[in-house]
N, C-alpha and C positions, 0 to 999 in steps of 0.2 A: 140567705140567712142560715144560720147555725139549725142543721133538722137531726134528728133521734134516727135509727136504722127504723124504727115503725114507719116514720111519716116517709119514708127515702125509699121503701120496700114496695108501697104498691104505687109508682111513680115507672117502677121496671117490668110493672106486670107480675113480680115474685111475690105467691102466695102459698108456694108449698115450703116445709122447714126443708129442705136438699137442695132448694136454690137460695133462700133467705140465709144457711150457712157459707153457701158460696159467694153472698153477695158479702157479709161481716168478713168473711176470708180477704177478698179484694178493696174492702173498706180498711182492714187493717195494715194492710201493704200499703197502700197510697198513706197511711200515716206513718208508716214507717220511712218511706221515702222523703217527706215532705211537706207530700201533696195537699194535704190535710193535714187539722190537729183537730182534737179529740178534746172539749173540754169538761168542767168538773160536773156539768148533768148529763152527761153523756150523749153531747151532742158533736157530730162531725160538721168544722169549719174549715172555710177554702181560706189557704195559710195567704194568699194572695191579698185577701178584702180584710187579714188582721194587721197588714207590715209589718210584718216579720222574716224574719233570714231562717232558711234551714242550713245545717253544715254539720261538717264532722267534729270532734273534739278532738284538739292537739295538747294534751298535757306537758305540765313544765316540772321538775323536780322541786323546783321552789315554792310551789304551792296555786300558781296562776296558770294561766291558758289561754289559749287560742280558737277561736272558731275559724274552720277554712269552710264558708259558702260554697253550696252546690252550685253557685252560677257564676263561679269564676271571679267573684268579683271581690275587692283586699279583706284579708285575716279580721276579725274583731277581737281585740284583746277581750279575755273574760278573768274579772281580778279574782282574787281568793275567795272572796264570799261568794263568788258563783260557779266555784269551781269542788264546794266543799260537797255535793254529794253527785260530782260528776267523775267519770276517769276515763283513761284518753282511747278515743275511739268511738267511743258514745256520739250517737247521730239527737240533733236537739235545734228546736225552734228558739228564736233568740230575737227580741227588738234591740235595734240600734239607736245607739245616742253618741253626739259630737262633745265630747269633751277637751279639755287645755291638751290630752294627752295623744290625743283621735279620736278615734271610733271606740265605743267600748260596748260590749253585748250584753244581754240580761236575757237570762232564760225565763221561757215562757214555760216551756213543753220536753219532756225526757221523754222524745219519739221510741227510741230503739239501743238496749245498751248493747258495747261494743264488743265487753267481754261475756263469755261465760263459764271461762276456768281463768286461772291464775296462775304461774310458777314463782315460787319463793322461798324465802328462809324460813322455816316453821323456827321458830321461839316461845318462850315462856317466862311470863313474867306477874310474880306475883299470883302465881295459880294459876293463869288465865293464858289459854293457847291461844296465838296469835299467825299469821301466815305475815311478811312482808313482802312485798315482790318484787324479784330480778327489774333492773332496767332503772327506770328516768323516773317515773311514773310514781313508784315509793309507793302503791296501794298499799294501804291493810287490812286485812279480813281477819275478823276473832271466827276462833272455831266452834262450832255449836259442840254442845253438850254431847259426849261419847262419840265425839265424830274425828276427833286425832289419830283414829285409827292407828298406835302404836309407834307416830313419828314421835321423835327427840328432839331438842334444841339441835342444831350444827345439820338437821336434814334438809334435803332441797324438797322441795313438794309441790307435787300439782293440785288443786283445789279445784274444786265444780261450787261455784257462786250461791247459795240459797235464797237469800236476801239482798236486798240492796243497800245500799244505805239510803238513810233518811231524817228529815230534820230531828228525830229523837233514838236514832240506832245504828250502833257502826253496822257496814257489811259483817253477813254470817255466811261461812264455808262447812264444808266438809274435805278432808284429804282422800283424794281417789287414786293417788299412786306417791310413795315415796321415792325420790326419783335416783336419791344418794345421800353421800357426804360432799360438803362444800371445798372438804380437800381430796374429794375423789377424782382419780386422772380421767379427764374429758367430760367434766360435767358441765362446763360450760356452754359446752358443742348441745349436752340433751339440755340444758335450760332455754338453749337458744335457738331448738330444733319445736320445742314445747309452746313457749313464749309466740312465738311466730307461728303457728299452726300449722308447721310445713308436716303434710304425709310422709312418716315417716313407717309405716306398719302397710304391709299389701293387701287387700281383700283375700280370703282363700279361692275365688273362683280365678281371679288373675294370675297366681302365682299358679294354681294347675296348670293354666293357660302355656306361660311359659317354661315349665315343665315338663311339659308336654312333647319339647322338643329334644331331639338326641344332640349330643356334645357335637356332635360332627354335620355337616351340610351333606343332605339326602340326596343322594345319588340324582335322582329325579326332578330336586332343584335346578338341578346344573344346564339340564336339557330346554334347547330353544336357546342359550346363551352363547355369548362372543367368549371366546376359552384365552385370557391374558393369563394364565397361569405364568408361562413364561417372558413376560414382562414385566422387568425388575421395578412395579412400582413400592415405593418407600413411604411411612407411615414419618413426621413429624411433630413432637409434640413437646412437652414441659417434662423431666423427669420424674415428675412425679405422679404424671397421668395414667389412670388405670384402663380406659377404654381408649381406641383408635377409630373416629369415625371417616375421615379423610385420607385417601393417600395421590402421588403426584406422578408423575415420569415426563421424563422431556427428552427429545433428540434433534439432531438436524434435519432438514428437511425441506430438501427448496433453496427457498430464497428466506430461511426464518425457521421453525421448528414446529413438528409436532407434540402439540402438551395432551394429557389424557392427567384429567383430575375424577376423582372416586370417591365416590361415599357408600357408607353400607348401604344397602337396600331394607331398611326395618320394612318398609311396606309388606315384604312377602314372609314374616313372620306376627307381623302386628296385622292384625284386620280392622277395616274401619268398623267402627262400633261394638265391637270384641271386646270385653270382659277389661283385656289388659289397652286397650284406645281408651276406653272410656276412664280405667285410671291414670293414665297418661296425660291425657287432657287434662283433666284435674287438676296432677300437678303442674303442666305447662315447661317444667326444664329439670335439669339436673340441678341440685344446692351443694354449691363447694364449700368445706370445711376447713380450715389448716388442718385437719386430723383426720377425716373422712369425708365420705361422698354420699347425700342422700340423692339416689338414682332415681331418674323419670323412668325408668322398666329397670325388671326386677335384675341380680347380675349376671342369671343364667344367658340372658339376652347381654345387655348393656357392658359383659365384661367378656362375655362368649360371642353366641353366633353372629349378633350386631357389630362388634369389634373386629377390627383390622388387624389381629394380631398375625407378629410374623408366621409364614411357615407352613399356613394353613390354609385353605379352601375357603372363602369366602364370596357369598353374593355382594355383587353391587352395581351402585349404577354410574355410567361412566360421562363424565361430557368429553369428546376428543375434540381439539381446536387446533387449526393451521394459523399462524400467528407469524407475523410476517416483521421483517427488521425495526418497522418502526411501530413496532408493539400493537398494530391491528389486525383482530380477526379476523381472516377470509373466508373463514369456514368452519361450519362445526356439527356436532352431529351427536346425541342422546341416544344409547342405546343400556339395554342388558346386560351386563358380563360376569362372568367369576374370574376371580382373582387367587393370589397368594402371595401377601408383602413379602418380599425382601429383605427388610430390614423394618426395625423400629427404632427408627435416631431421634437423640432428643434434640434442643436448637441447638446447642453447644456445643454437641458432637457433630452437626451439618456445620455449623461457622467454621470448625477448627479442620474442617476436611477442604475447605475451602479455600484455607490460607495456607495449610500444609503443604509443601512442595513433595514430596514423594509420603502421603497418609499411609501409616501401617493400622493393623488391627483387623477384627472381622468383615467390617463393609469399606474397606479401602478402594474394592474393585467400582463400588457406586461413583465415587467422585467423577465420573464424565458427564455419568447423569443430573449431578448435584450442581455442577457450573451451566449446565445447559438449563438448568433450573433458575441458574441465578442471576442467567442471561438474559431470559424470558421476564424475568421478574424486574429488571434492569429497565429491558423496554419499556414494559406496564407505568413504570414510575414514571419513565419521563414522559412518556402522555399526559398521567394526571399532571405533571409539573405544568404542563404546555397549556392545560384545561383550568388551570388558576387552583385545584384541591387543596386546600390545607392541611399540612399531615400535623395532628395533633404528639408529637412525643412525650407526651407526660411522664412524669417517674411511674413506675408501676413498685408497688413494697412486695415483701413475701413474710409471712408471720413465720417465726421459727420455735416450733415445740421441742421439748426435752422429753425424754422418755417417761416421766412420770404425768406428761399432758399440760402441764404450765410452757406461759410463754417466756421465752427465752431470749427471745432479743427482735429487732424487725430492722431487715437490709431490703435496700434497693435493688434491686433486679435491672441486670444489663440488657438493654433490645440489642438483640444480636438481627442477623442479615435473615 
């Protein structure tokens, strides 16, 4: 039955207020998840004994919506009137009903909102400063009183939520960063970097972190390692790639070839649990832009000592594998090494080294290593062929900017070898 935190408190034994806040702490999480709602006398019910759906909210530009249930089970449509003081992302208990059209949902319970800034068009209309927001979603938030903090019409702006909405008040914001102009080059990139919450800014103990280190690999590093300096391996990538974390080398050998593949060692610069792990984690990957790169470590790392760029001394770690004509491993072996690419070729310039019958230019002398390459890779295929794999080719596009930061046109992209 529906009980108050009183009745629910000494049931745990919790009589002192340091555990009765911890137990309201974990009363409030399970209602945010779900697990519980929270009704208008302030009593906590088990969401199971009201039938009801918990789920996320999927906003429509047109004014309806979606719930997608936490248990996997299909969408409930939620029409306009129940979508009128929700927005998308917002976590909410919801009864279902079968209607001519499906399933349709009705909100019980506003668990947990989704947002807590906004980016958008600051506007004005009729006195009254308003925010609209980037995307599908079409929020509006008025601005409270002296809180425009000196945006104009035509600014992009980020907003921190005050209010919510509710059956008698629009959402109320404040602007906590102006973030441009709508015709400024790359705003799209920070509306879109804002809008999605991706970390875009580094703690200052992280970036000491990787500051920390000199431009160059410490002598000291190197010691205990396998020395491939002089192993022409080669870094392949997109031309417009700024880090290299991979590079290849391949020769004969046997009855089949020697391959040695490499990746940087971050390990021996990143520590676990270290200032920059722990931001890293966080983010979980690199976010590609047509126009920039927000980096999982900072670019002293990510564009330096982690990168394979040519020319230069770098750690890594290597797998070496004996690979035999018909494209199976005999042998293989994980060790240490320092390196120093040979080259940074993009796919283009490897395909065209490929089919070129005498290659001129700076890495011409590669191309023995590049067919040995593409010989090995030859075998690999037709294994999976043999193994029933599906090789998916789909188009890949490429977004192409102009120099002022607008897009410019979008081509298909050729899969070269």
């Amino acid at each position: 039955q529906p009980l108050k935190l009183e009745a629910l408190a000494p049931g745990f034994r919790i009589h002192t207020g340091q555990h009765r806040r911890a137990l309201e702490a974990r009363m409030r999480a399970m209602v945010r998840d779900g697990q519980l709602l929270r009704n208008r006398a302030d009593e906590y019910c088990l969401t199971g004994h009201l039938d009801v759906v918990t789920g996320t909210v999927l906003a429509h530009r047109d004014g309806f919506g979606f719930l997608r249930p936490d248990d996997g089970s299909p969408d409930l449509y939620l029409a306009a009137r129940e979508m009128q003081l929700l927005w998308d992302g917002d976590r909410v208990a919801a009864r279902s009903s079968e209607t001519s059209r499906g399933y349709e949902g009705h909100v019980v319970e506003i668990l947990a909102r989704g947002k807590t800034r906004i980016v958008g068009d600051f506007r004005r209309e009729r006195g009254i400063d308003f925010v609209l927001e980037s995307g599908e979603s079409r929020t509006e938030v008025l601005m409270a009183g002296g809180e425009s903090h000196g945006a104009k019409p035509g600014d992009v702006v980020n907003v921190e939520i005050l209010e919510y909405p509710s059956k008698r008040s629009h959402a109320i914001g404040r602007v906590v960063e102006i973030v441009g102009r709508r015709e400024q080059s790359g705003i799209d990139t920070d509306v879109a970097i804002l809008a999605h919450g991706i970390p875009n800014e580094w703690p200052p103990e992280a970036l000491a972190e990787a500051r920390s280190w000199s431009t160059e690999v410490p002598e000291k590093a190197k010691e205990g390692r396998e020395d491939l300096r002089s192993v022409p391996l080669v870094t392949i990538d997109g031309a417009d790639a700024r880090d290299f974390d991979d590079a290849v080398y391949c020769e004969p050998q046997g009855d089949g070839w020697r391959l040695l593949v490499a990746i940087a060692d971050v390990s021996h610069y990143v520590r676990a649990d270290s200032p920059l792990d722990k931001e890293a984690r966080g983010r979980g990957t690199s976010v590609y832009f047509p126009d920039r790169v927000v980096p999982m470590l900072p670019e002293e790392l990510s564009n330096g000592l982690c990168s394979l760029n040519p020319h230069v001394d770098r750690l890594c770690l290597v797998c070496e594998m004996q690979v035999n004509r018909a494209g199976e491993v005999t042998r293989s072996r994980f060790y240490d090494a320092v390196m120093r690419s040979a080259a940074r070729l993009t796919y283009t310039e490897a395909a065209n080294m490929l089919v070129a019958v005498r290659p001129r230019g700076p890495h011409s002398e590669i191309k023995p290593a590049l067919q040995n390459l593409n010989a090995v890779y030859e075998a690999f295929a037709a294994v999976r062929k043999r193994r029933g794999a599906i090789d998916f080719d789909l188009p890949e596009t490429k977004i192409e900017i102009d120099e002022r930061g607008q897009v410019r046109g979008v081509r298909v992209v050729e899969r070269l070898v």
